[in-house]
VEXLOSE-501180 format. One line per field, with one value per residue (C-alpha): x, y, z; residue number from 0. Coordinates in Angstrom, 3 decimals. Layout:
BEGIN
u = X, ... .
v = Y, ... .
w = Z, ... .
nr = NUM, ... .
end
This chain:
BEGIN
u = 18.202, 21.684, 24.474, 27.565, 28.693, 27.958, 31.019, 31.406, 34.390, 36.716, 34.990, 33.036, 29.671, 29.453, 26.198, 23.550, 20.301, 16.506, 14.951, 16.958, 15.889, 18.978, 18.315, 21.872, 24.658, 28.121, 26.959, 23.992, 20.595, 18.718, 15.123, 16.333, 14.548, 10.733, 8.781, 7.848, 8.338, 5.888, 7.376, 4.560, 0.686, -1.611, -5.339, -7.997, -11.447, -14.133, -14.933, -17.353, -16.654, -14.388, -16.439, -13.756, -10.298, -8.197, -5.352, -4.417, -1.057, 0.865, 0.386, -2.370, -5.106, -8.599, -10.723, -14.341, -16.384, -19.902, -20.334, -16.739, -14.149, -10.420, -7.731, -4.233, -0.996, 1.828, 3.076, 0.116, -1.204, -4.673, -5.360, -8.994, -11.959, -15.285, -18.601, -21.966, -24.008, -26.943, -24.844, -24.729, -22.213, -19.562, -19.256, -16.575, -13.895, -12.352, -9.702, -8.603, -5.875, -8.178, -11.694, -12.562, -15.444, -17.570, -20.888, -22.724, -25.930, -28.459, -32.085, -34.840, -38.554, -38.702, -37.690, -36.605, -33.995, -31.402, -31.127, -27.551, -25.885, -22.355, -19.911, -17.704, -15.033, -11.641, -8.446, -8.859, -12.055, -14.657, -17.972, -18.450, -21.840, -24.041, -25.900, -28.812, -28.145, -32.044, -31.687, -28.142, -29.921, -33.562, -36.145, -33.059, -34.672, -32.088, -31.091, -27.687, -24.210, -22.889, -19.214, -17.908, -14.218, -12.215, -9.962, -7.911, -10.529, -13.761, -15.818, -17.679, -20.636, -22.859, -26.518, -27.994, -29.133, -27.832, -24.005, -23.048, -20.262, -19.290, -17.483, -15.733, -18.897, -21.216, -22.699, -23.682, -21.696, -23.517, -25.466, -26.778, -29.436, -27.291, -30.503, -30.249, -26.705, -26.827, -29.574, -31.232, -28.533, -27.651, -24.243, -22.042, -18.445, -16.611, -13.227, -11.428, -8.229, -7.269, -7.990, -11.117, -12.954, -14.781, -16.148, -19.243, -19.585, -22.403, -23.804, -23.960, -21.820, -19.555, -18.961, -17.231, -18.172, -16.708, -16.229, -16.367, -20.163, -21.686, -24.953, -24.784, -21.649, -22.176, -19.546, -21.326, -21.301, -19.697, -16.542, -15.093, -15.807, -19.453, -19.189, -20.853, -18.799, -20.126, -17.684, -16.302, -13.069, -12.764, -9.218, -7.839, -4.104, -2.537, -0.908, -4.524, -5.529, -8.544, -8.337, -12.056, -12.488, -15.031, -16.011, -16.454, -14.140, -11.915, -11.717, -9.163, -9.322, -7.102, -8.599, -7.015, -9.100, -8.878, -9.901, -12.161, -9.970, -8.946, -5.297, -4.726, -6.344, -4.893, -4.847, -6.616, -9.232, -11.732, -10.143, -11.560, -9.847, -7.046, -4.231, -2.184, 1.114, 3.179, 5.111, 1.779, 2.734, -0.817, -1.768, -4.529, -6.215, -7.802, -9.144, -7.168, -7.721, -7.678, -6.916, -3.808, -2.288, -0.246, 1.439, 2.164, 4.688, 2.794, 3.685, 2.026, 4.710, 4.402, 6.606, 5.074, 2.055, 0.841, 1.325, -1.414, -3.862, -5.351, -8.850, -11.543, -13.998, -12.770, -15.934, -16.694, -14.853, -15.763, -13.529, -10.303, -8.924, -5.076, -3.699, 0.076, 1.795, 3.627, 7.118, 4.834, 4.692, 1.736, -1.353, -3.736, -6.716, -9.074, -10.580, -8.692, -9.828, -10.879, -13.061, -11.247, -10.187, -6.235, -3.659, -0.364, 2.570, 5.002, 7.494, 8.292, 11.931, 13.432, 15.328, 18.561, 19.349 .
v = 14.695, 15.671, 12.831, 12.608, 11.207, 7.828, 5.265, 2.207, 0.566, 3.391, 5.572, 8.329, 8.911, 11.854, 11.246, 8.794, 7.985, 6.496, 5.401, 8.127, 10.595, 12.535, 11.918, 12.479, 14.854, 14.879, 17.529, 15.614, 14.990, 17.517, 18.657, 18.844, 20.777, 21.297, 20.232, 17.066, 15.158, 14.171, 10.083, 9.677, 10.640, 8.306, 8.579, 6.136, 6.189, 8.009, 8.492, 12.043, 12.074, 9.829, 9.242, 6.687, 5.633, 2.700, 0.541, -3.325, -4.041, -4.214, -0.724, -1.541, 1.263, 0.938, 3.818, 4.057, 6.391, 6.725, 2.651, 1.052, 0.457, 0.391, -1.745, -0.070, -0.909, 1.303, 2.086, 3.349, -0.405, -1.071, -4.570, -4.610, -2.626, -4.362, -2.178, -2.112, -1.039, 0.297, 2.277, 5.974, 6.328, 4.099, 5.902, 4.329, 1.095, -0.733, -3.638, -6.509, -8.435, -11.225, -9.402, -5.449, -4.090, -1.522, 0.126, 1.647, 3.593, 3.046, 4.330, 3.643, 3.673, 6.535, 9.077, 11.128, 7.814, 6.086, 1.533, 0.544, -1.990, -3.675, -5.723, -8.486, -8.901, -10.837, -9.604, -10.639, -8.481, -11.666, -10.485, -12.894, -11.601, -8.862, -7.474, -5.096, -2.270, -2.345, -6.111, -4.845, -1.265, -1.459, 1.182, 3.529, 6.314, 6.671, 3.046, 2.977, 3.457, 7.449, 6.039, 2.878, 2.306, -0.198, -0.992, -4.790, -6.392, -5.282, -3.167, -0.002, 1.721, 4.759, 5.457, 8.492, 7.443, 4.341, 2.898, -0.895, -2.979, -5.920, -8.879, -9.655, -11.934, -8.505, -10.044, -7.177, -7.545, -4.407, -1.334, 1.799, 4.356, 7.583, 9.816, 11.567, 11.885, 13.721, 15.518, 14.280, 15.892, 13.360, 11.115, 11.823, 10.637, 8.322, 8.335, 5.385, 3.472, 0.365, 1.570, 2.092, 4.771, 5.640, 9.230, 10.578, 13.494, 14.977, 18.042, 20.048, 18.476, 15.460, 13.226, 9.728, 5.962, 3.188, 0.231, -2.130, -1.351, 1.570, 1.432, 3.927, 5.240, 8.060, 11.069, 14.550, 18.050, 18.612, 18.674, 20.897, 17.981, 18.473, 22.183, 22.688, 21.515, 20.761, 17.737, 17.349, 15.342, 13.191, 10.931, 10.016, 9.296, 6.381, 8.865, 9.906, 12.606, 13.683, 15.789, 17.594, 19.366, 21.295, 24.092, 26.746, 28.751, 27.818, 24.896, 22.142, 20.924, 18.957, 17.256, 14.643, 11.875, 10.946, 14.834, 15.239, 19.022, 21.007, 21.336, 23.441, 24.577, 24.405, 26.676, 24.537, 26.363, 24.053, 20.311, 18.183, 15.270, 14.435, 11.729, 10.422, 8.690, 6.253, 9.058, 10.463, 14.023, 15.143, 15.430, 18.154, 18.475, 21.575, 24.612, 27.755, 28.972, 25.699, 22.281, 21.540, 19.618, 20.463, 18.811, 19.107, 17.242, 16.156, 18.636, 20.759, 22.395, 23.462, 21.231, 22.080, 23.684, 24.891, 21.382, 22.422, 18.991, 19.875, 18.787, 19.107, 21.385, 23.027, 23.438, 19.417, 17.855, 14.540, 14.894, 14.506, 11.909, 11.591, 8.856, 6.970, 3.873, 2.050, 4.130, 7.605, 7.869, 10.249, 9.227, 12.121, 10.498, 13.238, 13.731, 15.588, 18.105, 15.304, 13.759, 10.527, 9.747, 10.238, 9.730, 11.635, 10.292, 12.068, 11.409, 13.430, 14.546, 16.141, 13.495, 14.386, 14.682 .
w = 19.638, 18.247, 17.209, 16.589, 13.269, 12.302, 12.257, 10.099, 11.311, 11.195, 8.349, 9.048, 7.335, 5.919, 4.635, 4.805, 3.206, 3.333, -0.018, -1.755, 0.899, 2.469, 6.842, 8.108, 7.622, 9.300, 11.144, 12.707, 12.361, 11.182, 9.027, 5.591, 4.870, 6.398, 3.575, 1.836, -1.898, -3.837, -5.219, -7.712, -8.674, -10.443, -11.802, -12.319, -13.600, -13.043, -9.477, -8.628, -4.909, -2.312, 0.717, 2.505, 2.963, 4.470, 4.617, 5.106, 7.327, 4.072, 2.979, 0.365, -0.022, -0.206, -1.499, -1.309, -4.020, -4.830, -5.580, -5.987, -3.691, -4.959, -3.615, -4.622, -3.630, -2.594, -5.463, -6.815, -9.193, -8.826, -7.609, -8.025, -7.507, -6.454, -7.977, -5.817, -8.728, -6.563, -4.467, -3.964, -1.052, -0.196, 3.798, 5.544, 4.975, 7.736, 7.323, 8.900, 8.172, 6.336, 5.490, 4.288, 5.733, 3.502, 4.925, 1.886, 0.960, -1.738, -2.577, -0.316, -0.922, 1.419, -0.715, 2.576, 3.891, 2.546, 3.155, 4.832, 4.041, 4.666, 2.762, 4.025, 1.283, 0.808, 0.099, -3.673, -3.808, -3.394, -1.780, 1.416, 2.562, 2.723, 5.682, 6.357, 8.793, 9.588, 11.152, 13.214, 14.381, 14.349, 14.840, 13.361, 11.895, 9.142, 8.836, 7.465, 9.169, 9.001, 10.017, 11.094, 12.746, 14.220, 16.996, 16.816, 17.389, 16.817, 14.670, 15.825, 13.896, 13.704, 12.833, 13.318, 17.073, 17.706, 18.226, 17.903, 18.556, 15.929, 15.763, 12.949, 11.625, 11.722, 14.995, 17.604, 20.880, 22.473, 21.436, 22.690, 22.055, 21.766, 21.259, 24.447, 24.705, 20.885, 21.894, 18.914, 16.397, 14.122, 14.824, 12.061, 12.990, 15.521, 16.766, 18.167, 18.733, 20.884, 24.069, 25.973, 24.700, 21.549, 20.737, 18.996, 17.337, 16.162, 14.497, 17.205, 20.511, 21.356, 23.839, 25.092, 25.950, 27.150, 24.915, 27.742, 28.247, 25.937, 27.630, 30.708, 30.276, 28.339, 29.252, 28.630, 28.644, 31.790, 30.351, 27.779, 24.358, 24.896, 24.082, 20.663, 17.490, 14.305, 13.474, 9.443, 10.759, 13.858, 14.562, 18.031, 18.161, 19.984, 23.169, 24.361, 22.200, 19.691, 17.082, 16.105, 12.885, 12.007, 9.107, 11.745, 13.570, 15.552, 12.967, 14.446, 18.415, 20.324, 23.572, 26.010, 26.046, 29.495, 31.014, 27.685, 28.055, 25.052, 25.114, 21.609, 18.627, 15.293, 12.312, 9.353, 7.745, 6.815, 7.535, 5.368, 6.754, 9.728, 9.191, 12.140, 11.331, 13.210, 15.112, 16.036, 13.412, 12.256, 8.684, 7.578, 3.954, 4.391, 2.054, 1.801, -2.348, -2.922, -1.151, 0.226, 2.853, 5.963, 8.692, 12.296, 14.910, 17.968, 20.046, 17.706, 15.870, 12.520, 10.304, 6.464, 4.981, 1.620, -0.279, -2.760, -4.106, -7.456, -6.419, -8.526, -6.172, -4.121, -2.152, -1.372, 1.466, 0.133, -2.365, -0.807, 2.103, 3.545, 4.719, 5.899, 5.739, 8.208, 6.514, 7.477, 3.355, 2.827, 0.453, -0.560, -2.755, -4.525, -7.014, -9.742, -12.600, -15.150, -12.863, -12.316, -8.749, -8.497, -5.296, -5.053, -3.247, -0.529, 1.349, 4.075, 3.399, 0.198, -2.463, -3.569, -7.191 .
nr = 0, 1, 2, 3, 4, 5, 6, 7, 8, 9, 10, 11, 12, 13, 14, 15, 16, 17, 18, 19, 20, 21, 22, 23, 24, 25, 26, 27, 28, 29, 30, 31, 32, 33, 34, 35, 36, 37, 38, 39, 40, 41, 42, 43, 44, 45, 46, 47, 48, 49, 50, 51, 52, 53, 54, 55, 56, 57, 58, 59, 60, 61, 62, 63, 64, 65, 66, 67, 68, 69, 70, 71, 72, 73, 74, 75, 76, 77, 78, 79, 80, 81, 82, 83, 84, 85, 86, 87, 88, 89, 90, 91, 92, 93, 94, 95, 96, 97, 98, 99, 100, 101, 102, 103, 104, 105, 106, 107, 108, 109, 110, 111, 112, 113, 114, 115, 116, 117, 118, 119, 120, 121, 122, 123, 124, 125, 126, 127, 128, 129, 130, 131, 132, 133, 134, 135, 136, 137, 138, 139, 140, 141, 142, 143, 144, 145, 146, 147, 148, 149, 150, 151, 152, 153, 154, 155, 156, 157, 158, 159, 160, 161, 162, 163, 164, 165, 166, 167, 168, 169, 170, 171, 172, 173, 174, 175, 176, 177, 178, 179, 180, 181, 182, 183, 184, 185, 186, 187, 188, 189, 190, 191, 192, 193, 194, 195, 196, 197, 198, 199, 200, 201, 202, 203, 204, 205, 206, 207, 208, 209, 210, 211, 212, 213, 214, 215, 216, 217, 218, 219, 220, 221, 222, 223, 224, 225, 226, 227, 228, 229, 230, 231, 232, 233, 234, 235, 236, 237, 238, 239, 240, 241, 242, 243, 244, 245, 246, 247, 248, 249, 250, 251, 252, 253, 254, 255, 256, 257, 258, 259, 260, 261, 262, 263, 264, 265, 266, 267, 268, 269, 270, 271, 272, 273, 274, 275, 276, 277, 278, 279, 280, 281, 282, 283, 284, 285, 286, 287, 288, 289, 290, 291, 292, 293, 294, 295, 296, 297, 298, 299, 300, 301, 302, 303, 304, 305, 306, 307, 308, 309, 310, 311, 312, 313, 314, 315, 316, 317, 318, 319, 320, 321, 322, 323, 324, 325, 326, 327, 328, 329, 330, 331, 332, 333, 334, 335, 336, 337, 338, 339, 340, 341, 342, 343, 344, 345, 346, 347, 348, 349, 350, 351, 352 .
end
């Protein structure tokens, strides 16, 4: 898109800015230049590994660690942070605009299994209730959720075999044995959005259901998502694509969701995690000698790489998670080289001085 320059009454613009970020020239609009800013970065306490990240419809962050979650705002002040002491994994966050949802492992007396539970909490950090994965999935053989996503309305969940659909009061609307369809891999990650579908990934193949009914409608191998893909990042845009990551090559996938056919691969070595922003630009946090973060426009064009994330190792992809607010500011989270869990702050154009 190319412009002419911007009037006000009679004056011309000859420049014009966004929260101190340069976006227009009198010679039009233009990338100035492809990279991003960092605004701020901030460190907390002691965190080990981040396991989970979301946000609320006014920017605020939640992070999820080994047995707290964090509620941060924007501008990097903690609000409050709510500690399950017997947790050991905090695995996945989802938020509505009144409750946060927190699925969490702790010990079990199977030495071999973990117990699931999740959180309902307020926006001030007040625990609601409490409910046992093992009455919501039963006969699981791991009984605890491995991810858990929502759409606007409803809340979707992962054992190992199973998949459930949840109101907002934890009640299941419908479930599904997945066993056959994963081939008895374990389900590690789902990707959704508002529309109809939801897809599973696994440790070995993929595939797609339909919210409307899960049972029986199970979308398989015959397509090119249920070639084999060992999944470590899973996020479906809101144009009707998925993005698959995995630690082997060719590392990043993007598949319609309709055809379930690849249309591109992308060149992240290692993606520990995928961020989608408002103008559906991808966000990677991936390892290349060390962790850093690149993005790419939705047609798959480059637009920066090589931000470099001082995470702590290198080596653990649950030590880092991206994320944007409803301005496409960037959020990484990770943990940093003291230990404590820290988030860094972009922007995506360069400030003037």
């Amino acid at each position: 898109m190319t412009l002419s320059n911007i009037f006000f009454g009679k004056k011309v613009v000859q420049q014009a800015y966004l929260n101190n970020a340069l976006i227009y020239q009198s010679k039009g609009w233009e990338t100035l230049p492809s990279t991003c800013s960092e605004v701020w970065t901030k460190d907390y306490d002691k965190a080990l590994s981040i396991f989970s990240i979301a946000k609320d419809d006014l920017d605020n962050l939640y992070i999820g660690s080994i047995n707290s979650v964090y509620k941060i705002d924007s501008e990097g002040n903690l609000k409050w942070k709510y500690v399950i002491s017997n947790a050991v994994k905090i695995t996945s966050i989802v938020v509505f605009p009144t409750y946060i949802y927190c699925s969490y492992e702790v010990p079990s007396s199977n030495p071999n299994f973990y117990d699931g539970y999740v959180a309902k909490i307020d926006v001030n950090g007040n625990l609601i209730s409490t409910v046992d994965v093992n009455s919501l999935a039963p006969n699981s053989p791991a009984d605890y959720f491995n991810d858990m996503q929502k759409d606007r309305n409803n809340i979707y969940a992962i054992t190992q075999l199973y998949l459930l659909k949840l109101n907002q009061d934890l009640k299941v609307i419908d479930n599904v044995d997945i066993s056959s369809a994963t081939h008895n891999y374990p389900a590690t990650r789902i990707a959704t959005n508002n529309g109809p579908y939801i897809f599973v990934g696994t440790t070995n193949n993929s595939f797609r259901l339909n919210k409307s009914n899960l049972k029986n409608n199970i979308d398989l191998s015959s397509t090119e998502l249920g070639e084999t893909f060992n999944i470590s990042s899973f996020k479906m845009d809101n144009i009707g694509n998925l993005y698959m990551g995995s630690f082997a090559s060719p590392y990043v996938l993007k598949y319609d969701v309709e055809t379930c056919k690849k249309i591109t691969t992308f060149s992240a070595y290692m993606p520990y995690d995928i961020c989608i922003d408002s103008q559906e630009s991808v966000y990677f946090a991936y390892d290349s000698n060390g962790s850093k973060l690149k993005k790419y426009s939705s047609d798959g064009t480059l637009i920066w790489d090589n931000i470099k994330i001082p995470v702590l190792d290198t080596s653990n992809n649950n030590d880092i998670r991206v994320i944007t607010d409803s301005n496409n500011n960037i959020y990484v989270a990770y943990v940093d080289n003291n230990s404590n869990l820290a988030i860094k702050k972009f922007i995506n154009l360069v400030k003037e001085n």
